[in-house]
C-alpha positions in Angstrom: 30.4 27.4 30.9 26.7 27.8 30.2 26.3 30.3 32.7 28.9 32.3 31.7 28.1 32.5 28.0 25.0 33.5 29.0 26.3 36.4 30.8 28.6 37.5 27.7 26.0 37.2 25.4 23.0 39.2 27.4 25.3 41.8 28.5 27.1 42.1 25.0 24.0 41.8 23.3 22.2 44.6 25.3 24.8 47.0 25.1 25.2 46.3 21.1 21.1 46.6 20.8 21.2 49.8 22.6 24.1 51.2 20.9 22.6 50.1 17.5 19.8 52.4 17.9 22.2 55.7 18.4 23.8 54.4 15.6 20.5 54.0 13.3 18.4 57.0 14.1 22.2 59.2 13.2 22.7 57.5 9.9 18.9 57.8 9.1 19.9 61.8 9.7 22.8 61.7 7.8 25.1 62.5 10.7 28.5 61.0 10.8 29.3 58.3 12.8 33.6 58.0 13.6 33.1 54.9 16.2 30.9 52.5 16.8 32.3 50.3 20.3 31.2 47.6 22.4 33.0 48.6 25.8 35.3 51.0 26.6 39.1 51.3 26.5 41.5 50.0 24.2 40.3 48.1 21.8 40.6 44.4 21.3 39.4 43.7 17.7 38.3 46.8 15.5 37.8 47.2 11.6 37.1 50.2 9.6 33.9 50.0 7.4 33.3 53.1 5.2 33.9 56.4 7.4 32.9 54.6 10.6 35.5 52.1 12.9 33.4 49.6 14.5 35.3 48.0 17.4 35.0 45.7 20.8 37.0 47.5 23.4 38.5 45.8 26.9 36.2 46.9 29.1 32.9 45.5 28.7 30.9 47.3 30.9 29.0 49.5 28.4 30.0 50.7 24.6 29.6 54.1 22.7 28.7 55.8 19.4 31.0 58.9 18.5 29.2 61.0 16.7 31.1 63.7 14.1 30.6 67.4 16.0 28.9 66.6 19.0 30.0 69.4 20.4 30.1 73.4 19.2 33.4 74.2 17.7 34.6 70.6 16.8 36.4 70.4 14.1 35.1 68.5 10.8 37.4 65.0 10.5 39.1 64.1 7.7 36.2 61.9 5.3 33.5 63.6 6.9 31.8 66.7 5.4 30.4 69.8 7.3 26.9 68.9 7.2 27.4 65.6 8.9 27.9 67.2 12.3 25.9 66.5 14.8 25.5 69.8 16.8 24.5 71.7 13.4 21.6 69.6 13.3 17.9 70.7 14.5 17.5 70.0 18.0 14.2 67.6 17.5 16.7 65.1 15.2 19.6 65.5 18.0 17.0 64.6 20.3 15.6 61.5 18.6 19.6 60.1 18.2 19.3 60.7 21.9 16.4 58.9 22.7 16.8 56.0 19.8 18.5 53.7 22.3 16.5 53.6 25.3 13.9 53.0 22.2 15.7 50.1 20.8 16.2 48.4 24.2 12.2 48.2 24.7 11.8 47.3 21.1 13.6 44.3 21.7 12.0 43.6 25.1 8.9 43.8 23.2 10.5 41.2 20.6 11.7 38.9 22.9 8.3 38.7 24.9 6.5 38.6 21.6 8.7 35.5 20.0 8.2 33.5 23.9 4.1 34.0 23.6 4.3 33.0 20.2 6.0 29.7 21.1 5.0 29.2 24.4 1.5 30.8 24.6 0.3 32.5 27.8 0.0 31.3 31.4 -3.7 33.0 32.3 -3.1 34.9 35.2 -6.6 34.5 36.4 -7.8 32.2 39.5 -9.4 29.8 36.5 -7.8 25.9 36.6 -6.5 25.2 34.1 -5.6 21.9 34.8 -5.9 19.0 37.8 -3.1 16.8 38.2 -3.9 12.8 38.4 -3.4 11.5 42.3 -3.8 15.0 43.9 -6.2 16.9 46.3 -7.8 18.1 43.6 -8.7 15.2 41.8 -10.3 13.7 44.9 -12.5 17.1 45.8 -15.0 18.3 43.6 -12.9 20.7 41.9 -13.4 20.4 38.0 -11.0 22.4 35.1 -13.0 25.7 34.4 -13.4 26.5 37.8 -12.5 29.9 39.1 -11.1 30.0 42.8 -13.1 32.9 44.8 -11.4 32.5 48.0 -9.5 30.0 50.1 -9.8 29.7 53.9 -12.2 32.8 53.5 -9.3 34.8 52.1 -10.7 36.6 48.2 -8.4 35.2 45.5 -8.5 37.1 42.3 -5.3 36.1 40.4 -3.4 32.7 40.6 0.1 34.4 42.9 -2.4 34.6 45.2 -3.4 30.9 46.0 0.0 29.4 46.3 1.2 31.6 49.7 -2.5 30.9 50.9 -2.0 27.0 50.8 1.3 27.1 51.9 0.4 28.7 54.9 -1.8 25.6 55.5 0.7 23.6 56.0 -1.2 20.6 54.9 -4.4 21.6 57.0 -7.8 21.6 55.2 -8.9 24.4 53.1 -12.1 25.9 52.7 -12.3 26.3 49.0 -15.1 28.8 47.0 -15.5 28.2 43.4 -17.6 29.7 40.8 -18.3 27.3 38.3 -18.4 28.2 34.2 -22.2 28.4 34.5 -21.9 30.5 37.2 -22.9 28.8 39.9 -20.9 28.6 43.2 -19.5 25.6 45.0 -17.7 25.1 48.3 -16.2 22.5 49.6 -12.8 21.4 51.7 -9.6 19.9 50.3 -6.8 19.0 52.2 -3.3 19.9 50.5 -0.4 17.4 50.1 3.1 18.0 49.8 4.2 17.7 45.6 7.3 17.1 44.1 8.8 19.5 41.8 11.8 19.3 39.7 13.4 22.7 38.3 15.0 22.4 34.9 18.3 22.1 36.2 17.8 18.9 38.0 17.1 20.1 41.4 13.7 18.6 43.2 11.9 20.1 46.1 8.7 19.7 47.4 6.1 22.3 48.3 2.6 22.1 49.6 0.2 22.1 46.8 -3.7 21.3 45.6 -2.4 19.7 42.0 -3.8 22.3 40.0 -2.2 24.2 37.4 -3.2 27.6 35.8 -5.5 28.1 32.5 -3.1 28.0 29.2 -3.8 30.3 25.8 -2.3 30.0 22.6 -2.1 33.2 20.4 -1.5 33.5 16.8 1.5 35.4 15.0 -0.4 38.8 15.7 -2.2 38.4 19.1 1.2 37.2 20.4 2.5 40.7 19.1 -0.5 42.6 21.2 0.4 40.1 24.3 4.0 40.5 24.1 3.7 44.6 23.9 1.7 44.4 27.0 4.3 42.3 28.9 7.2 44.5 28.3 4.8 47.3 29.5 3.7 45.5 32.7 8.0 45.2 32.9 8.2 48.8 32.6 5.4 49.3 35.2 6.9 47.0 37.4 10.3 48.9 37.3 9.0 52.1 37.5 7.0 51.5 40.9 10.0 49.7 41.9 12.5 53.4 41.4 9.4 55.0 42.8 9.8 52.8 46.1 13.3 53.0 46.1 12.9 56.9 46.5 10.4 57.0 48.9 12.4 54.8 50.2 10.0 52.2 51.0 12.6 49.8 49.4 15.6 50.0 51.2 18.9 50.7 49.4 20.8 47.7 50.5 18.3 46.2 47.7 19.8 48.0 44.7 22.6 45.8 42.7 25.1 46.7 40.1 26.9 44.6 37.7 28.1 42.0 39.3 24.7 41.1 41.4 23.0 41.1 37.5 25.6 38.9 36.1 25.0 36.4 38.9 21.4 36.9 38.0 21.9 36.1 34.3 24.5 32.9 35.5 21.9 31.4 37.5 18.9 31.9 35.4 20.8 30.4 32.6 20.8 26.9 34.4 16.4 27.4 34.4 16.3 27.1 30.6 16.3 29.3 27.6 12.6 30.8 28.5 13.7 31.8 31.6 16.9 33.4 30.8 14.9 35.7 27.9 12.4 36.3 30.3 15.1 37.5 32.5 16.7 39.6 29.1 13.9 41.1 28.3 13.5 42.6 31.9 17.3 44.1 31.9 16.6 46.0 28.3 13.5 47.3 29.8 15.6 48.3 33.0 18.0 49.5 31.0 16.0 51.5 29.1 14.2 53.2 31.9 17.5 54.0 33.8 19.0 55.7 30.4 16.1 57.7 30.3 16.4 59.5 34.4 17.4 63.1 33.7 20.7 62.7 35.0 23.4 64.4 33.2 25.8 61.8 31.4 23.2 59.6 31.0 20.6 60.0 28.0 17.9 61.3 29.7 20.5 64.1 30.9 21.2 64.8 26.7 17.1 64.3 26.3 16.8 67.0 29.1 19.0 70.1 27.6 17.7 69.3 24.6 14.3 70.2 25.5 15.0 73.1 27.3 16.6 74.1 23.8 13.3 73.3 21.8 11.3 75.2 24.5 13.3 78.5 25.2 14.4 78.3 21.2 18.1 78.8 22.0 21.2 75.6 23.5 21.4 75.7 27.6 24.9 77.7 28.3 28.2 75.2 27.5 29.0 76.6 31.3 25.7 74.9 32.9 26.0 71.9 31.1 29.4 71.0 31.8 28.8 71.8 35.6 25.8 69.4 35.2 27.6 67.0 33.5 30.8 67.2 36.6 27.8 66.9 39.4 25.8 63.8 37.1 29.2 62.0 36.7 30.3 62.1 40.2 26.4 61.0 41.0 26.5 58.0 38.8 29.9 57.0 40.1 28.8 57.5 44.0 25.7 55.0 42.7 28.0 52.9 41.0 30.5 52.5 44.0 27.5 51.8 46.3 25.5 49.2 44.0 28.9 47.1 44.0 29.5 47.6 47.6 26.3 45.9 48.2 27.1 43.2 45.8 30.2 42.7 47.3 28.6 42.2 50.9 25.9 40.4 49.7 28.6 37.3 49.7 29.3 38.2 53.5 25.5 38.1 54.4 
């Protein structure tokens, strides 16, 4: 049950957040809005509020804003006036409604990352210790909280991902350990890891080969958490970025890429890691599905953000002839990805 709540509730609230900010940036314009929908379809539950119908349709998998007049030679609804259409508008406004939900997906990345450092503070990503656990290798080598880890077994450590693989590779054999002390002095000396028990938040233990340290921990106020936050949901976008990059290059190969289902099972089994984890995990989709809304694909956003430049550039729309072929060849692309990404997630439970 948890799990799948979890799964409505990120997927419903993604799609609403991202959908929200079509809706916004057109109503700060002044542009009609006939239907605001979760999902797609018939709908399940709608109400009429004003001009606009807001409704949550059967299929879930995605939601809409119609907008009055997004095309040339619409006709003008009954309620709504002339000037409310959306193609009459100047192309830099059209473009903004465009871009406003990509926009609102990374504002609430940056949100969500913001409230978790406020709470929770900030795990230092550094090679300083933070902390030596009581009984452990650590406590019994010269190790003291402060220190910063230069290198292990002659291998340079500059950030704490890069200790654990190191000691597990040990296998419990002694470690050569460098580290520079907060005056700045250097120490070396050998400590000899131990296998430690860990227990995840659902429950489950395992044990792992470890020294007994634990990483440096900051607290920020209100507004450095802000700062922190904004630079998380950056690294995300980084992170994803390099990752599409790869993925063309193909240095990542596409058996990797998932569709729906593999991120629902993602959401279902984070859930059972705790709430941290599972808005970790949220804010990392909305940053995803920000960046993907944004590829210059016709159909997609960034296919809308592209025409519309070309308009503000050459001063005059891209032919109704070259987008609609665009707009045939981006649909059949996206649905060629989509078919693939589930096939994968389909054999994934063969593998």
């Amino acid at each position: 049950m948890i799990g799948t709540l979890a799964v409505v509730f990120v997927f419903g609230g993604l799609i609403f957040f991202h959908e929200l900010g079509h809706f916004l940036a057109a109503r700060c314009f002044g542009m009609g809005v006939k239907t605001f929908s979760l999902g797609f379809g018939p709908a399940l539950v709608s109400f009429k509020r004003q001009k606009t119908v807001y409704q949550i349709a059967a299929m879930p998998l995605g939601g809409f804003v119609s907008l009055v007049g997004e095309h040339a030679g619409a006709e003008v609804p009954e309620d709504f006036a002339p000037e409310e259409m959306f193609h009459l508008r100047p192309a830099w406004q059209r473009f903004c409604v465009c871009a406003a939900g990509s926009v609102a997906n990374f504002l609430l990345a940056w949100i969500i990352c913001w409230g978790l450092v406020w709470a929770n503070g900030h795990v230092d990503t550094s090679s300083v210790v933070g902390a030596i656990m009581e009984d452990s290798a650590a406590a019994a080598s010269p190790m003291q909280v402060g220190d910063r880890i230069v290198s292990l077994n002659d291998r340079p450590v500059a950030i704490w991902s890069e200790i654990s693989p190191i000691v597990q590779e040990s296998r419990g054999n002694a470690l050569s350990v460098v580290v520079r002390r907060a005056d700045g002095s250097m120490q070396s000396f050998s400590l000899v890891p131990t296998l430690l028990k860990e227990t995840l938040p659902n429950g489950q233990e395992f044990r792992k080969w470890g020294m007994g340290i634990r990483p440096a921990h900051r607290e920020y106020s209100f507004f450095q958490s802000a700062q922190e936050g904004l630079a998380d949901a950056v690294n995300m976008a980084s992170f994803i970025w390099n990752a599409l990059g790869e993925l063309v290059t193909r240095e990542v190969a596409f058996d990797n890429v998932g569709g729906p289902i593999l991120i629902a099972q993602t959401i279902y089994n984070q859930a059972y890691y705790g709430l941290i984890s599972l808005m970790k995990l949220t804010a990392l989709i909305s940053v995803n599905l920000a960046l993907l809304n944004l590829l210059p694909v016709p159909v997609l956003d960034g296919g809308h953000l592209l025409f519309l430049l070309a308009e503000m550039i050459f001063r005059r729309p891209v032919p109704a002839i070259i987008q609609e072929k665009a707009t045939i060849i981006g649909l059949a692309l996206l649905i060629c990805l989509m078919l693939a990404a589930t096939f994968n997630d389909v054999m994934r439970f063969f593998s």
